[in-house]
N, C-alpha and C positions, 0 to 999 in steps of 0.2 A: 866586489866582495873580497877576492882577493888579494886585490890589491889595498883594501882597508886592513886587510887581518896583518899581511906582511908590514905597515908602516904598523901596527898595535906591536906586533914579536919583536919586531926588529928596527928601531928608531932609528939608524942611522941608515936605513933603504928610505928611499925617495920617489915617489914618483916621479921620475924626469919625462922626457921629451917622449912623444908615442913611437917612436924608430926606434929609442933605446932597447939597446937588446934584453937588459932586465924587463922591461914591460912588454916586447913583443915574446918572451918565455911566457910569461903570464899568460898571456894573450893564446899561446897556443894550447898552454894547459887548462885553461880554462876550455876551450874549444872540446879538447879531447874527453873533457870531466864532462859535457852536456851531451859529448856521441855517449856516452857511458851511460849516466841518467835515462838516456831515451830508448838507452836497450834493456836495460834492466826493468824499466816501465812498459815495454812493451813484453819482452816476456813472462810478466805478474799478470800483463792483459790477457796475451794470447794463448797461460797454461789451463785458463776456467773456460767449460762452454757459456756460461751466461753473461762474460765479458769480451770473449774474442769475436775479432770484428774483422780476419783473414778467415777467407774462406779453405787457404792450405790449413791452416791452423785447424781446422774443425775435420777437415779431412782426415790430418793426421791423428786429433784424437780418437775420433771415432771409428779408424782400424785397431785402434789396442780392444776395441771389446769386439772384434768380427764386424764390423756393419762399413760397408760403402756407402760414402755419402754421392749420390748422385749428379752429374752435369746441370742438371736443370734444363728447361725444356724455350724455345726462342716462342717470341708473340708472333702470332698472327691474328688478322680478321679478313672481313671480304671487303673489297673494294669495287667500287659501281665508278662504272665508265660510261658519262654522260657525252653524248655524239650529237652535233646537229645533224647529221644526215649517213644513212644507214651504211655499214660499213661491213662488206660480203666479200669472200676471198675470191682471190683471180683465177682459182684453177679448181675443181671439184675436191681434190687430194691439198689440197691448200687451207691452214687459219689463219685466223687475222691476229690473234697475239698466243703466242706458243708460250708451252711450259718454261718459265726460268728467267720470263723477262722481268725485267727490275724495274719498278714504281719508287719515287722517293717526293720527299718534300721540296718543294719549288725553291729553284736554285735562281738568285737575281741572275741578270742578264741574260736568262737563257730562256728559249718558247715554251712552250707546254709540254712538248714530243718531241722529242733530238734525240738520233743516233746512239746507241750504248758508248761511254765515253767512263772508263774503271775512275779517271782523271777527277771528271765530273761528278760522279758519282757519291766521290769521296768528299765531294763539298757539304753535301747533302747532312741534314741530323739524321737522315734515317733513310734504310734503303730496305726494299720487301719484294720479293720476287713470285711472280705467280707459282701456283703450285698445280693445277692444272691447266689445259689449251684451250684458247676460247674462238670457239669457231666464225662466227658472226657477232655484229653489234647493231643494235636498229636505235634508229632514234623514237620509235613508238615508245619503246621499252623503259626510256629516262621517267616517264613518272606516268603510271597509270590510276586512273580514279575508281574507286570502288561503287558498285549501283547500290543506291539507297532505296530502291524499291519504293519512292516517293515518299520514305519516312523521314522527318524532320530529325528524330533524333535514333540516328541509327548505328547501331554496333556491331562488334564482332565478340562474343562470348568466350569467357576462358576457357582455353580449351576446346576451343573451332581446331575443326579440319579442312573448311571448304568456305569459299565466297565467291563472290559475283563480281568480275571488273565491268566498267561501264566502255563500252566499246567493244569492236572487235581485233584480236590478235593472233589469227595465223600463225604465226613465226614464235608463239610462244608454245616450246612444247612442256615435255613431261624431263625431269633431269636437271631442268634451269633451277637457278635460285633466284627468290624475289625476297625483299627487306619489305616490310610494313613499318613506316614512320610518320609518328607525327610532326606535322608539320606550323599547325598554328594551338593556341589554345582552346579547349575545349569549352570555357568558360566565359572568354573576354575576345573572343578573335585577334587576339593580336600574336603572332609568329614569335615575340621575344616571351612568352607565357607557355613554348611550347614544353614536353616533355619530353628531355634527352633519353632518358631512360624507358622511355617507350618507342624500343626499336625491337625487331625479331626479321633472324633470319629464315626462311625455311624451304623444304627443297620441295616442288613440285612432281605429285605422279599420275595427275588425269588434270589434263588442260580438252575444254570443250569449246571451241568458236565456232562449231557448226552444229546444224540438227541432223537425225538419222537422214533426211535427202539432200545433203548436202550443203544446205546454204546455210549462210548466216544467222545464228542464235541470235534470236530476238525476243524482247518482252512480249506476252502474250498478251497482257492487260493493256502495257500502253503504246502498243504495235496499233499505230493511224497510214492510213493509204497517203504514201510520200512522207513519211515521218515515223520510220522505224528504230524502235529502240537497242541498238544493236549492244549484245552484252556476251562475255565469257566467263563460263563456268572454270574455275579450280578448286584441286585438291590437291594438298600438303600430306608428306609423311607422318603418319600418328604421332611419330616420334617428335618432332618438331610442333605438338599442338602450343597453339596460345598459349604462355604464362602469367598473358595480363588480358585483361578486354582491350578493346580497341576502337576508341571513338573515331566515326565515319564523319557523320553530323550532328549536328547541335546545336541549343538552342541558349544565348543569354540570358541569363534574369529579368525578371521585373525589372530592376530599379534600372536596366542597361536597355531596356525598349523590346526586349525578346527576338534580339534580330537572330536570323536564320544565319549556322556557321557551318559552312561545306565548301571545300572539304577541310577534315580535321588530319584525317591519316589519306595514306598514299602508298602504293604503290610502287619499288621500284628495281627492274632490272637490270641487264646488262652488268652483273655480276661474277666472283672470282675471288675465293681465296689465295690470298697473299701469306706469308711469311717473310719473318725480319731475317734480312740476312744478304749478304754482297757477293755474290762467287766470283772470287778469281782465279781464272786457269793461266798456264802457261807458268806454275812457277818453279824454277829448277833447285832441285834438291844435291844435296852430295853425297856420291856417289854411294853404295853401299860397301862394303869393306872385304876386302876378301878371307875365305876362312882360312883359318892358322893352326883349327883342333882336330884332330880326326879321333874316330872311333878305333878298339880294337881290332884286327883284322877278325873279320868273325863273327864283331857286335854293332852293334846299330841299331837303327828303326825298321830300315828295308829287310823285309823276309832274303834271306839266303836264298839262291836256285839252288835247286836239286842236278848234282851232278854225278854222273854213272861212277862207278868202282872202279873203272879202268887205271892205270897206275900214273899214266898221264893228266888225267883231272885231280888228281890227289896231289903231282907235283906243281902242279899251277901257282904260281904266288897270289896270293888276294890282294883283291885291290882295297884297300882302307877306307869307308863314308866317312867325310868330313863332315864338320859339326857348323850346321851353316850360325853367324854370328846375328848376334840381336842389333838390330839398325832402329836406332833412334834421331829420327829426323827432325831440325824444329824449323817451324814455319816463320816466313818473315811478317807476318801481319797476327794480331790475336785480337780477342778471342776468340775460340773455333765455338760456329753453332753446331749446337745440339738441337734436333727434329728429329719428330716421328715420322712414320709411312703416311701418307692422307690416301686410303682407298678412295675411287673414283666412283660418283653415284651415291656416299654415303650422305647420312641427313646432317643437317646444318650442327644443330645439337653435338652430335660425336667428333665434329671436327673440330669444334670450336672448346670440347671439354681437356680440363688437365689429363694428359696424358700422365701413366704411370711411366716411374724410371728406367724399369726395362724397354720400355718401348720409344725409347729417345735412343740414335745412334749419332754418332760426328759427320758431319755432311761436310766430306774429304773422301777422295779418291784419288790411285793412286797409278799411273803406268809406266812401268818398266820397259825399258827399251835395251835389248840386248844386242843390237846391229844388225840384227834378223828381222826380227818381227817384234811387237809393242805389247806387251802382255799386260790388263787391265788388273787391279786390285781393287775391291773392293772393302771396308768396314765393314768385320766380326765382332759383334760381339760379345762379350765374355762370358761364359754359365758361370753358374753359383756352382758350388763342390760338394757335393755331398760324402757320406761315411761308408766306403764298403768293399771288399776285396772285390780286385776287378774278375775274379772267376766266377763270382755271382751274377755277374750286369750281362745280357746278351750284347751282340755288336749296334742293334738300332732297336727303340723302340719305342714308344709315343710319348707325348711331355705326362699323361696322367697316369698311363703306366709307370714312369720314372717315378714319380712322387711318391704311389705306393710301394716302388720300392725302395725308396727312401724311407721309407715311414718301417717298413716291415725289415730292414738289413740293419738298421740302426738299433743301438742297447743302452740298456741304462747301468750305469756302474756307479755304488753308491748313490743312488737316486738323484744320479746327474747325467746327460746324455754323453756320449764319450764318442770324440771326432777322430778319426783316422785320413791323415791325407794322403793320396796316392797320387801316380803317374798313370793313367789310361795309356791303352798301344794307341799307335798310330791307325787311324780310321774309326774309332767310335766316335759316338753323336747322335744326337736328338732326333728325330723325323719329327717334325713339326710341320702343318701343314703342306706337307710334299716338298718341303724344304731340308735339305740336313745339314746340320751348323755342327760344325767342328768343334771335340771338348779337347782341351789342352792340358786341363787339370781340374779338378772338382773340390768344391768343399762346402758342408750345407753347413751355417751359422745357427746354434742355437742358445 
């Protein structure tokens, strides 16, 4: 194009040879006109929220009205480890796969189970690391069948708490997670008619394989001398009850011959929440910086000691607190995940629901190493700031105490609420469940 417009202006310019320097000027100003073009179109993009498609971008608008836009929270689900033969640790104090081990999608040329390899790892589309320790694996546990109690067409009701596996399992206690899936079609028996969407996880809190004397839970009705029905009772967390029914067995149509289909669902342990995400350790950071600012002699954070009248403490020189510097480190590898806490014990349901923003922190840790000894850091993070002279706020006191007095320190001016931000001393903070988190600075968004 411009080199048409220059032979239109200007008739005795030529396009000549592509080296010619008149044509490779072109050439670069044309270059510099499309970096132009693409910045100007992308900041008409990235100044609307309903066009920006950078996540800085939406960040940085939505501080001009007070609101954090949040990290976002990494996937997880549970993963079921199918064993042909039971897999029990070697020492009492021993599991068989501990917190943090990494599962990923099958890498060509490599077996099933290999050595942690970061190397390997990274070939992988996806890498997810246990989230709690799993002590034992039994091969009973890969797929247990549900007792149909002789019914042809039998179910599990929405909103079951409790079923019958057919068999008996010892080794399953109360604590485990089992998945309910089905496996073939409810209608046609064929395995490609199944439905995916009928899976559920749920946690177990009364597993029964024995009766009050001891032995083996058995059908009463179809208990025959040498031919015992052996079966275990469970029960799931209320929390976790069925959200769908759950076909056991069942029966084809007429027009298909009414052939008998069992089983339909299944049974299956040897499960473990996972989380997306690859931890690498060992990665060296630089150094922190040394400080440069100091306080007045006199001011600072640190309370002053009390020192006696004598004329010798008065002539003492003070020693000055440095103003330690902000250290901004950046990592060699990104994105950093974002996860919440997974409590141990809870039901399937709360682990598996969207966590709120506050309750996602960076899964990064940090240790200092001063030539002495290795000092751990862990990730703080941030409070919201609320409005209020700090001589109102005691030094600690519960997160729904704060709120009320949040609610009751704050004013309306002009019938708009009016924020004051301040500096807290050094040592207030929340108590939260027998925790206390550090405030740095407060400010409540309204």
């Amino acid at each position: 194009m411009m080199l048409d417009r220059l032979a239109l202006a200007s008739p005795e310019f030529g396009a000549g040879h592509p080296a010619d320097m008149s044509t490779a000027l072109v050439e670069v100003l044309a270059y510099l006109a499309d970096q132009y073009a693409h910045q100007q179109d992308t900041a008409t993009t990235e100044a609307y929220l309903d066009k920006a498609r950078s996540r800085i971008s939406l960040k940085r608008m939505t501080r001009l009205v007070d609101y954090a836009v949040d990290e976002g929270c990494n996937a997880r689900c549970f993963c079921h480890f199918a064993v042909s033969a039971d897999v029990l640790p070697m020492a009492p104090d021993t599991i068989v796969i501990p917190k943090g081990t990494a599962v990923c999608t099958r890498i060509s040329e490599q077996p099933r189970t290999f050595a942690r390899d970061d190397e390997l790892l990274a070939k992988s589309s996806a890498v997810y690391e246990t989230c709690f320790d799993v002590p034992a694996l039994y091969a009973a546990h890969n797929r247990m069948l549900f007792y149909t109690w002789s019914d042809a067409r039998c179910h599990l009701a929405k909103g079951a708490v409790m079923a019958t596996l057919d068999g008996h399992f010892p080794n399953l206690t109360a604590g485990m997670y089992l998945v309910f899936e089905e496996i073939t079609g409810a209608k046609t028996g064929n395995p490609a008619d199944r439905k995916l969407s009928q899976r559920q996880v749920v946690l177990l809190t009364e597993v029964h394989p024995f009766n009050s004397d001891g032995e083996p839970l058995t059908d009463p009705v179809a208990d025959e001398p040498g031919n015992s029905a052996l079966i275990t009772n469970i029960r799931w967390h209320d929390s976790d009850a069925l959200r769908f029914p759950v076909c056991i067995s069942s029966e084809t149509a007429i027009e298909a011959g009414r052939q008998f289909i069992s089983p339909v669902s299944v049974a299956r342990g040897n499960l473990v929440l996972v989380d997306h995400g690859h931890t690498l350790t060992g990665e060296p950071l630089e150094p922190v910086p040394e400080p440069w600012l100091s306080w007045a002699p006199g001011k600072g954070t640190i309370e002053p000691e009390r020192k006696s009248t004598s004329c010798n403490d008065h002539c003492e020189p003070q020693q000055a607190e440095t103003i330690t510097p902000r250290y901004h480190p950046e990592l060699a590898n990104m994105p950093l995940t974002f996860a919440p806490t997974y409590p141990v014990g809870a039901p399937a349901v709360d682990l598996l629901r969207t966590p709120q923003p506050f309750e996602c922190n960076a899964c990064v840790s940090l240790s200092a190493d001063d030539g002495v000894e290795v000092h751990p850091y862990n990730v703080v993070r941030a409070c919201w700031r609320w409005t209020a002279p700090p001589r109102y706020l005691p030094r600690k006191l519960s997160v729904m105490a704060a709120l009320h007095c949040v609610l009751a320190i704050t004013y309306l001016a002009k019938g708009r609420c009016r924020a004051q931000r301040f500096q807290p001393p050094t040592g207030w903070g929340l108590a939260a469940k027998d925790k206390s988190v550090q405030i740095s600075c407060i400010t409540l968004p309204w």
